[in-house]
C-alpha positions as a printed Julia matrix, in Angstrom:
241×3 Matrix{Float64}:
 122.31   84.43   84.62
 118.98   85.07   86.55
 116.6    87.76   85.37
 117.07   90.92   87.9
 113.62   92.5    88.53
 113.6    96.45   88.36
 111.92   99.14   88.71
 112.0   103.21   88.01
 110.95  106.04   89.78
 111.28  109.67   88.83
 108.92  112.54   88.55
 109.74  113.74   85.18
 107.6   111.09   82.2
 110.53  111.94   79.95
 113.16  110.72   82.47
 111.17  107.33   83.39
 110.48  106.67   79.27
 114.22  106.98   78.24
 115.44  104.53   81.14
 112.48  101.96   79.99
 113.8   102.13   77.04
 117.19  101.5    77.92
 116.12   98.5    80.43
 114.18   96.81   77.35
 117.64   96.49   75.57
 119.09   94.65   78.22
 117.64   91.09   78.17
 118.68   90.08   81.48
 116.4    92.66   83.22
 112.87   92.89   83.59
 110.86   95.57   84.08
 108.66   95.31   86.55
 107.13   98.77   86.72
 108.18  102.43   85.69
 105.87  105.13   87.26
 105.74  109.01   88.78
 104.55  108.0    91.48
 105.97  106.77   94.65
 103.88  105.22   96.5
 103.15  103.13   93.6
 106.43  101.77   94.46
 106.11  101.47   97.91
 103.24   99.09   97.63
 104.83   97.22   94.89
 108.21   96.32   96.95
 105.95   95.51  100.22
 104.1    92.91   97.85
 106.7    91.56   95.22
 110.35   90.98   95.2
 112.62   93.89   93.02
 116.07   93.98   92.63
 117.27   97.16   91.85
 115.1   100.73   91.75
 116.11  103.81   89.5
 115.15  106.45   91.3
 116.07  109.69   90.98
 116.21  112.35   94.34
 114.26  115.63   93.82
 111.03  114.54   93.79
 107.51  116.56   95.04
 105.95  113.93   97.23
 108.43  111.74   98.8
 112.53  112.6    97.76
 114.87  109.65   96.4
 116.74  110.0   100.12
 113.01  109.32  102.2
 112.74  106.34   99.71
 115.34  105.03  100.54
 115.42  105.38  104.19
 111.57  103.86  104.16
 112.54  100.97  101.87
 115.98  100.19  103.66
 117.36   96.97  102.65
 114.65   95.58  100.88
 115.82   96.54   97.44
 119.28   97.51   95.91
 118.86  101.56   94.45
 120.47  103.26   91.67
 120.37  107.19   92.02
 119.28  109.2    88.78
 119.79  112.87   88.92
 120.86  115.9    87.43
 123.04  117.13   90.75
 126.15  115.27   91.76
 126.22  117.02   95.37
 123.63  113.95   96.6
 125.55  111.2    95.39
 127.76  111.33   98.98
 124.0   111.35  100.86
 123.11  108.6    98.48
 125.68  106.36   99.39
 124.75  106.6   102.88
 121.65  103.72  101.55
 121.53  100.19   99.69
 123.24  102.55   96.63
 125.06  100.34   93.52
 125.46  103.53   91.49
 125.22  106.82   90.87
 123.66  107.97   87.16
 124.28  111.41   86.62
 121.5   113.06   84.0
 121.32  113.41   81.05
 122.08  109.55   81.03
 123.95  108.13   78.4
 123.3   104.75   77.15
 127.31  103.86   77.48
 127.16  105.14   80.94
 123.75  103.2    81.93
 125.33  100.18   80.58
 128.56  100.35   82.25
 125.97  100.5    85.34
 124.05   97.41   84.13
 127.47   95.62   84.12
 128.04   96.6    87.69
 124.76   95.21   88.89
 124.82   92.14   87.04
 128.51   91.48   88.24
 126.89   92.2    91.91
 124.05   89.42   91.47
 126.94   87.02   90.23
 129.07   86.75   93.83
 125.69   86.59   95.57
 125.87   82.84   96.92
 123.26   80.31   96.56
 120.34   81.25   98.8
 120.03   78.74  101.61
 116.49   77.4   102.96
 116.71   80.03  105.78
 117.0    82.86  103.34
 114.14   81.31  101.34
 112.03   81.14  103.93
 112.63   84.74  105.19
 112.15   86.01  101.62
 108.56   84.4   101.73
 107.44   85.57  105.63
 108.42   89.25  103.94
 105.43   89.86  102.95
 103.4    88.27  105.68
 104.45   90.69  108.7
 103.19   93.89  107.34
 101.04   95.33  105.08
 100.73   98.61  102.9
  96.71  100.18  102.75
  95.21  102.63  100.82
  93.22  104.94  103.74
  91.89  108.76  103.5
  93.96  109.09  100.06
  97.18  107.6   101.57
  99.16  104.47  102.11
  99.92  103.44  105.48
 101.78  100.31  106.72
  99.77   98.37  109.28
 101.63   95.56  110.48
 100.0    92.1   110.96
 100.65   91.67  114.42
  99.11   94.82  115.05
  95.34   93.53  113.44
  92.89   91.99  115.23
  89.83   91.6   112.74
  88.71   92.61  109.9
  84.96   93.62  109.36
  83.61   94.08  106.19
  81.14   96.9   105.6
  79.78   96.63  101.8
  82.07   98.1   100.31
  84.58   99.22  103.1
  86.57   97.14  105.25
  86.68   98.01  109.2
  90.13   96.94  110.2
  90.63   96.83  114.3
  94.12   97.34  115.44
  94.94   96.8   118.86
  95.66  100.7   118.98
  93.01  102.45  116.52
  90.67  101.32  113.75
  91.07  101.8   109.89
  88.47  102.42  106.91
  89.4   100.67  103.9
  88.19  100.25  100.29
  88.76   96.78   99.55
  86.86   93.23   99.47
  86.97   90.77  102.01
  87.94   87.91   99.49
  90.42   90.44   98.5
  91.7    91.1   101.71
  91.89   87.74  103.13
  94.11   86.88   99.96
  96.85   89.12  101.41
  97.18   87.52  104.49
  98.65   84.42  105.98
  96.36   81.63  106.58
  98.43   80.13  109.31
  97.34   83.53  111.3
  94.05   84.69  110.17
  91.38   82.91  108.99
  87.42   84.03  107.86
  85.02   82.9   110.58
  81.99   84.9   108.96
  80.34   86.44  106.0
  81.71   89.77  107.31
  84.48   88.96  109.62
  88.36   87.55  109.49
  90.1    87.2   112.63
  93.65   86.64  113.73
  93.39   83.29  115.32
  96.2    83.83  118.21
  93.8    87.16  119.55
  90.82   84.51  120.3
  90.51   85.3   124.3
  87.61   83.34  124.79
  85.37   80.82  122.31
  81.36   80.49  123.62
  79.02   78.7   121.32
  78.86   80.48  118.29
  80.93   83.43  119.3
  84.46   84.57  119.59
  86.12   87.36  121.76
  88.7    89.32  120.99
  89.23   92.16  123.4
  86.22   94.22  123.39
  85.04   92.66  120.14
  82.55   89.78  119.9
  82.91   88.22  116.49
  79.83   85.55  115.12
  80.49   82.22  113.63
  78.85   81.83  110.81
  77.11   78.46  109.62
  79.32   78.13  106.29
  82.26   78.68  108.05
  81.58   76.43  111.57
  83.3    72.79  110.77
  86.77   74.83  109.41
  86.85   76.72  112.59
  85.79   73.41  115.07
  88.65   71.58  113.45
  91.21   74.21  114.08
  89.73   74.39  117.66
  90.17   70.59  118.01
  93.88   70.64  116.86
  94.46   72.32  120.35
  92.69   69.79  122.17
Protein backbone atom coordinates (compact mmCIF):
# COMPACT_ATOMS: atom_id res chain seq x y z
CA UNK A 1 0.00 0.00 0.00
CA UNK A 2 1.23 3.60 -0.84
CA UNK A 3 1.94 6.06 1.94
CA UNK A 4 -1.21 8.65 2.04
CA UNK A 5 0.13 12.16 2.79
CA UNK A 6 -1.98 14.15 5.49
CA UNK A 7 -2.41 16.89 7.06
CA UNK A 8 -4.44 18.60 10.23
CA UNK A 9 -6.00 21.69 10.78
CA UNK A 10 -7.86 22.87 13.84
CA UNK A 11 -7.63 25.86 16.05
CA UNK A 12 -7.49 24.23 19.34
CA UNK A 13 -3.23 22.84 20.01
CA UNK A 14 -4.86 20.14 22.09
CA UNK A 15 -7.13 18.94 19.23
CA UNK A 16 -4.20 19.02 16.46
CA UNK A 17 -1.62 17.09 19.19
CA UNK A 18 -4.05 14.15 19.95
CA UNK A 19 -4.78 13.47 16.09
CA UNK A 20 -0.75 13.61 15.47
CA UNK A 21 -0.55 11.31 17.75
CA UNK A 22 -3.00 9.08 16.47
CA UNK A 23 -1.62 9.51 12.68
CA UNK A 24 2.00 8.44 14.03
CA UNK A 25 0.44 4.98 14.97
CA UNK A 26 -0.69 4.35 11.67
CA UNK A 27 2.35 3.47 9.50
CA UNK A 28 0.78 3.88 6.27
CA UNK A 29 0.25 7.67 6.76
CA UNK A 30 2.52 10.42 6.83
CA UNK A 31 2.27 13.45 8.32
CA UNK A 32 2.96 16.08 6.41
CA UNK A 33 2.06 19.02 8.62
CA UNK A 34 -0.30 19.68 11.71
CA UNK A 35 -0.80 23.47 12.41
CA UNK A 36 -3.49 26.34 13.78
CA UNK A 37 -3.20 27.99 11.15
CA UNK A 38 -4.86 27.95 7.86
CA UNK A 39 -3.27 29.51 5.57
CA UNK A 40 -0.37 27.48 6.46
CA UNK A 41 -2.34 24.93 4.74
CA UNK A 42 -3.38 26.72 1.94
CA UNK A 43 0.12 27.33 0.78
CA UNK A 44 1.17 23.88 1.55
CA UNK A 45 -1.63 22.11 -0.80
CA UNK A 46 -0.92 24.88 -3.67
CA UNK A 47 2.84 23.63 -3.44
CA UNK A 48 2.82 19.81 -2.48
CA UNK A 49 0.53 16.97 -3.06
CA UNK A 50 -1.80 15.83 0.35
CA UNK A 51 -4.17 13.28 0.49
CA UNK A 52 -6.47 13.72 3.08
CA UNK A 53 -6.86 17.03 5.59
CA UNK A 54 -8.36 16.82 9.24
CA UNK A 55 -9.88 19.75 9.64
CA UNK A 56 -12.21 20.64 11.93
CA UNK A 57 -15.19 23.60 11.10
CA UNK A 58 -15.39 26.40 13.74
CA UNK A 59 -12.46 28.05 13.25
CA UNK A 60 -11.57 32.17 13.82
CA UNK A 61 -9.90 32.98 10.54
CA UNK A 62 -11.13 30.90 7.78
CA UNK A 63 -14.12 27.99 8.89
CA UNK A 64 -13.59 24.16 7.86
CA UNK A 65 -16.69 24.90 5.16
CA UNK A 66 -14.49 28.17 3.37
CA UNK A 67 -11.61 25.56 3.33
CA UNK A 68 -13.09 23.50 1.70
CA UNK A 69 -14.87 25.45 -0.85
CA UNK A 70 -11.25 27.31 -1.58
CA UNK A 71 -9.38 23.98 -1.78
CA UNK A 72 -12.16 22.09 -3.84
CA UNK A 73 -10.94 18.96 -5.25
CA UNK A 74 -7.49 19.23 -4.65
CA UNK A 75 -7.42 17.20 -1.48
CA UNK A 76 -9.81 14.54 0.10
CA UNK A 77 -11.15 16.21 3.86
CA UNK A 78 -12.08 14.59 6.98
CA UNK A 79 -14.35 16.88 9.27
CA UNK A 80 -13.32 17.06 13.09
CA UNK A 81 -15.79 18.68 15.33
CA UNK A 82 -17.62 18.78 18.37
CA UNK A 83 -21.25 19.56 16.51
CA UNK A 84 -22.88 16.95 14.35
CA UNK A 85 -25.41 19.61 12.75
CA UNK A 86 -22.36 20.42 9.98
CA UNK A 87 -21.70 17.06 9.00
CA UNK A 88 -24.86 17.39 6.23
CA UNK A 89 -22.96 20.94 5.04
CA UNK A 90 -19.80 18.94 5.12
CA UNK A 91 -20.78 16.44 2.81
CA UNK A 92 -21.70 18.96 0.37
CA UNK A 93 -17.32 18.95 -0.30
CA UNK A 94 -14.50 16.26 -1.16
CA UNK A 95 -15.75 14.78 2.58
CA UNK A 96 -14.53 10.82 3.41
CA UNK A 97 -15.75 11.18 6.99
CA UNK A 98 -17.14 12.75 9.61
CA UNK A 99 -15.11 12.58 13.26
CA UNK A 100 -17.24 13.67 15.87
CA UNK A 101 -15.06 15.15 19.09
CA UNK A 102 -13.90 13.97 21.57
CA UNK A 103 -12.29 11.43 19.03
CA UNK A 104 -11.75 8.09 20.00
CA UNK A 105 -8.88 6.14 18.79
CA UNK A 106 -11.41 3.08 17.72
CA UNK A 107 -13.46 5.57 15.94
CA UNK A 108 -10.34 7.42 14.13
CA UNK A 109 -9.23 4.08 13.10
CA UNK A 110 -12.35 2.76 11.75
CA UNK A 111 -11.86 6.18 9.66
CA UNK A 112 -8.25 5.30 8.69
CA UNK A 113 -9.72 2.00 7.33
CA UNK A 114 -12.17 3.89 5.23
CA UNK A 115 -9.54 6.03 3.61
CA UNK A 116 -7.10 3.47 3.01
CA UNK A 117 -9.89 1.17 1.46
CA UNK A 118 -10.65 4.51 -0.76
CA UNK A 119 -6.89 4.81 -2.07
CA UNK A 120 -7.12 0.93 -2.86
CA UNK A 121 -10.00 1.11 -5.89
CA UNK A 122 -8.21 4.24 -7.11
CA UNK A 123 -6.82 2.85 -10.57
CA UNK A 124 -3.39 3.16 -11.79
CA UNK A 125 -2.75 6.79 -12.70
CA UNK A 126 -2.30 7.10 -16.44
CA UNK A 127 0.42 9.52 -18.13
CA UNK A 128 -2.37 12.15 -18.57
CA UNK A 129 -3.13 12.21 -14.90
CA UNK A 130 0.61 12.38 -14.22
CA UNK A 131 1.14 15.04 -16.17
CA UNK A 132 -1.81 17.13 -14.83
CA UNK A 133 -0.68 16.34 -11.26
CA UNK A 134 2.74 18.05 -12.18
CA UNK A 135 1.27 21.39 -14.31
CA UNK A 136 -0.77 21.77 -10.71
CA UNK A 137 1.45 23.67 -9.37
CA UNK A 138 2.65 25.62 -12.35
CA UNK A 139 -0.71 27.65 -13.14
CA UNK A 140 -1.02 29.51 -9.96
CA UNK A 141 0.68 30.61 -7.18
CA UNK A 142 -0.01 31.45 -3.38
CA UNK A 143 2.07 34.98 -2.00
CA UNK A 144 2.59 36.33 1.14
CA UNK A 145 1.52 40.37 0.54
CA UNK A 146 0.45 43.16 3.28
CA UNK A 147 0.22 40.17 5.98
CA UNK A 148 -1.90 37.93 3.67
CA UNK A 149 -1.81 35.19 1.12
CA UNK A 150 -3.19 35.81 -2.15
CA UNK A 151 -3.30 33.52 -5.24
CA UNK A 152 -1.86 35.18 -8.32
CA UNK A 153 -2.13 33.03 -11.16
CA UNK A 154 0.76 32.59 -13.68
CA UNK A 155 -0.92 33.65 -16.62
CA UNK A 156 -1.82 36.67 -14.96
CA UNK A 157 2.28 37.80 -14.35
CA UNK A 158 4.15 39.60 -16.56
CA UNK A 159 7.60 40.26 -14.73
CA UNK A 160 9.04 40.15 -11.86
CA UNK A 161 11.39 43.00 -10.57
CA UNK A 162 13.44 42.59 -7.79
CA UNK A 163 13.89 45.48 -5.36
CA UNK A 164 16.61 44.38 -2.57
CA UNK A 165 14.77 42.82 -0.63
CA UNK A 166 11.18 43.05 -2.16
CA UNK A 167 10.00 41.67 -5.26
CA UNK A 168 7.79 44.01 -7.70
CA UNK A 169 5.48 41.57 -9.36
CA UNK A 170 3.48 43.21 -12.58
CA UNK A 171 0.21 41.63 -13.32
CA UNK A 172 -1.51 42.49 -16.31
CA UNK A 173 -4.25 44.08 -13.92
CA UNK A 174 -2.29 45.60 -10.76
CA UNK A 175 1.18 45.25 -9.25
CA UNK A 176 2.24 43.29 -6.03
CA UNK A 177 5.01 43.93 -3.22
CA UNK A 178 6.57 40.87 -2.12
CA UNK A 179 9.18 39.69 0.42
CA UNK A 180 11.02 37.12 -1.31
CA UNK A 181 14.38 36.55 -3.43
CA UNK A 182 14.61 36.46 -6.96
CA UNK A 183 16.55 33.04 -6.96
CA UNK A 184 13.78 32.14 -4.72
CA UNK A 185 11.15 33.20 -6.80
CA UNK A 186 12.29 32.03 -10.07
CA UNK A 187 12.50 28.47 -8.35
CA UNK A 188 8.68 28.46 -8.17
CA UNK A 189 8.03 28.93 -11.56
CA UNK A 190 8.08 27.05 -14.79
CA UNK A 191 11.03 27.48 -16.92
CA UNK A 192 9.23 26.63 -20.09
CA UNK A 193 7.29 30.15 -19.33
CA UNK A 194 9.49 32.46 -17.52
CA UNK A 195 12.89 32.80 -17.62
CA UNK A 196 15.59 35.56 -15.80
CA UNK A 197 16.80 37.99 -18.45
CA UNK A 198 18.54 40.32 -15.74
CA UNK A 199 20.11 40.79 -12.40
CA UNK A 200 16.73 42.23 -11.32
CA UNK A 201 14.22 41.04 -13.76
CA UNK A 202 12.27 37.56 -14.81
CA UNK A 203 9.90 37.74 -17.52
CA UNK A 204 7.20 35.54 -18.94
CA UNK A 205 8.59 34.77 -22.30
CA UNK A 206 5.06 34.54 -24.31
CA UNK A 207 4.37 38.61 -23.02
CA UNK A 208 7.67 39.67 -25.13
CA UNK A 209 5.79 42.29 -27.63
CA UNK A 210 8.75 43.53 -29.10
CA UNK A 211 12.80 42.52 -28.73
CA UNK A 212 15.32 45.79 -29.69
CA UNK A 213 18.96 45.33 -28.97
CA UNK A 214 19.35 44.85 -25.50
CA UNK A 215 15.80 45.45 -24.48
CA UNK A 216 12.51 43.75 -24.18
CA UNK A 217 8.86 45.14 -24.11
CA UNK A 218 6.24 43.98 -22.41
CA UNK A 219 3.27 46.30 -22.43
CA UNK A 220 4.29 49.45 -20.91
CA UNK A 221 7.36 47.83 -19.38
CA UNK A 222 10.86 47.94 -20.92
CA UNK A 223 12.89 45.17 -19.36
CA UNK A 224 17.16 45.23 -19.87
CA UNK A 225 19.16 42.30 -20.93
CA UNK A 226 21.74 41.83 -18.95
CA UNK A 227 25.36 40.69 -20.13
CA UNK A 228 25.33 37.32 -17.95
CA UNK A 229 22.18 36.44 -19.11
CA UNK A 230 22.45 37.51 -23.19
CA UNK A 231 23.57 34.02 -25.05
CA UNK A 232 20.51 32.00 -22.90
CA UNK A 233 18.08 34.51 -24.10
CA UNK A 234 19.65 34.77 -28.06
CA UNK A 235 19.28 31.02 -28.18
CA UNK A 236 15.71 30.93 -27.11
CA UNK A 237 15.18 33.84 -29.63
CA UNK A 238 16.83 31.73 -32.39
CA UNK A 239 14.62 28.62 -31.70
CA UNK A 240 11.81 30.83 -33.29
CA UNK A 241 13.73 31.65 -36.21
Amino acid sequence: MRTIRCAILDDEPMAVALLSKYVEKISSFELVKATTNPFEILELIAQTNIDVLFIDIQMPELTGIQMMEMLGNKTKFVITSAYSEYALKGYEHNVVDYLLKPISFDRFYKCIQKIESLSQEKPAPSVEVVTKTEEKPEEFLFIKTDGKLVKINLNDLLLVEGLKDYLYLHLKNEKLIVLDTLKEFEAKLPASDFMRVHKSYIIRLDQIETIERNRVFIQKNIVPIGETYKIKFQDWVKSFL
